[in-house]
C-alpha positions as CSV (number, residue, x, y, z in Angstrom):
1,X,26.7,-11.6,-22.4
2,X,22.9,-12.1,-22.8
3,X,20.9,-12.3,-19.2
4,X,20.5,-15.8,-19.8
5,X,24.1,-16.0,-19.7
6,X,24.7,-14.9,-16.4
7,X,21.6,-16.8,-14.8
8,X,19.1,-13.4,-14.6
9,X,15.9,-14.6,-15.5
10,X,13.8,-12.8,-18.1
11,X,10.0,-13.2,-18.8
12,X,8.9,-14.2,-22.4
13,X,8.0,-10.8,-23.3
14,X,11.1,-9.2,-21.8
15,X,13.2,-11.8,-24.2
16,X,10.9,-10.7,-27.3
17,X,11.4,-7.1,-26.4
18,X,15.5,-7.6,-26.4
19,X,15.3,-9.2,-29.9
20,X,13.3,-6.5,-31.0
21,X,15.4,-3.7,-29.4
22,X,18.5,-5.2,-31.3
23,X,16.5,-5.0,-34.3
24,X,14.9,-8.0,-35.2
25,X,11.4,-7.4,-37.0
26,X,8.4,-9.1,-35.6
27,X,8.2,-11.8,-38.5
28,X,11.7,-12.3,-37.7
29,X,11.3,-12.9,-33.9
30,X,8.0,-14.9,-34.5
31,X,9.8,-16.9,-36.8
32,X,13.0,-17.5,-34.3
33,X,11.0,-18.0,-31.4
34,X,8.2,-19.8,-32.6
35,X,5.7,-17.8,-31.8
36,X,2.4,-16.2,-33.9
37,X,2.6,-12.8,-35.3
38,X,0.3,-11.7,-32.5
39,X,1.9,-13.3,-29.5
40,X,5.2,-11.4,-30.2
41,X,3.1,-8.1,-30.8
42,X,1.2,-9.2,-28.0
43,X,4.7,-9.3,-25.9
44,X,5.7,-5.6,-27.3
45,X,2.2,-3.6,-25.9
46,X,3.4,-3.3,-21.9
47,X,6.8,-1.9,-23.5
48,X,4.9,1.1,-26.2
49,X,2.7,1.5,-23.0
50,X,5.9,2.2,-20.4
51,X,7.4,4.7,-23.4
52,X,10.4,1.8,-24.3
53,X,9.1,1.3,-27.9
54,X,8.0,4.0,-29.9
55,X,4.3,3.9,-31.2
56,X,5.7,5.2,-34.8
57,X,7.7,2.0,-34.9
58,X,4.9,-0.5,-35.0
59,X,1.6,2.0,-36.3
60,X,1.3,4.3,-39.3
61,X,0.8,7.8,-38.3
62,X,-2.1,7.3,-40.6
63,X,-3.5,4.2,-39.0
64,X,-2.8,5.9,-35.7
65,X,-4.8,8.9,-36.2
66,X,-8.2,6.5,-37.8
67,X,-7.6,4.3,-34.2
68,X,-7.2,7.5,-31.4
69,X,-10.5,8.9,-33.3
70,X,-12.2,6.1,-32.7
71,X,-11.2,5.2,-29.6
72,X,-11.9,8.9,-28.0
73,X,-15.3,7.1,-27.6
74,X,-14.6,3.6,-26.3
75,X,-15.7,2.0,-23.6
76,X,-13.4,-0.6,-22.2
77,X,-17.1,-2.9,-21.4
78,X,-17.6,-2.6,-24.9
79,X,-14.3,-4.6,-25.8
80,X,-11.9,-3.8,-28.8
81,X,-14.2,-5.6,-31.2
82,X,-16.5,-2.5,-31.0
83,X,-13.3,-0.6,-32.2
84,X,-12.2,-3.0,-35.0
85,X,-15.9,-2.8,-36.1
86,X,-15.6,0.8,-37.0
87,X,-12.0,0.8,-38.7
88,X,-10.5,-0.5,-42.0
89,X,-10.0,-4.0,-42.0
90,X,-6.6,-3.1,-42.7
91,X,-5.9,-2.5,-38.8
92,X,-5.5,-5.2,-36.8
93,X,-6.2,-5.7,-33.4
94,X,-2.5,-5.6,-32.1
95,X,-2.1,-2.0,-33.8
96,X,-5.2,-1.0,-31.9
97,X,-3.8,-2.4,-28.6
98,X,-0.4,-0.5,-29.4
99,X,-2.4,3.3,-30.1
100,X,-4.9,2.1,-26.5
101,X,-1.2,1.3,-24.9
102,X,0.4,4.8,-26.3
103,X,-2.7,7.1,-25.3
104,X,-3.1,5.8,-22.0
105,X,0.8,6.5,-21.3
106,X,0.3,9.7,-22.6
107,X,-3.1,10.3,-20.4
108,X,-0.8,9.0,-17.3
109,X,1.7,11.1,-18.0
110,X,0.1,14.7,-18.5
């Protein structure tokens, strides 16, 4: 039975992380839930930043090494758009917010 089922109530971004935890692809829950790319992605960053979702899942280990080198120097007052700036445009903002979301569990947790 899913929560909904049996009356539990589940944010939006709990629902999207269920979908994707029985392994439905972020086109595939966008599509299903009718959503943007970037609202579901957006809905999966508090779950790679509690350890649920695996940061290799979503990000490259290659993207992921160009972000966490850039951002060793960011400054949150600076915003993201400082980042993006100094990347390929082949990463998007939601992998950056995924490595941010990754390193900052990591930083928490040493």
């Amino acid at each position: 039975m899913s929560p909904d089922e049996i009356g539990i109530k589940q944010s939006s971004a709990e629902k999207t992380f269920l979908l994707y935890k029985q392994g439905m692809s972020v086109e595939q829950i966008a599509s299903s839930r009718g959503y943007s790319i970037t609202t579901v992605e957006g809905h999966l960053v508090p779950f790679v930043a509690k350890g649920e979702i695996d940061i290799n899942e979503l990000v490259e280990p290659e993207k992921q090494q160009k972000i966490r080198s850039v951002l060793s120097g960011f400054k949150k007052e600076n915003g993201l758009a400082s980042v993006k700036t100094k990347l390929p445009s082949g990463i998007t903002f939601s992998e950056i917010k995924f490595v941010q979301a990754a390193l900052n569990r990591n930083e928490a947790g040493s």
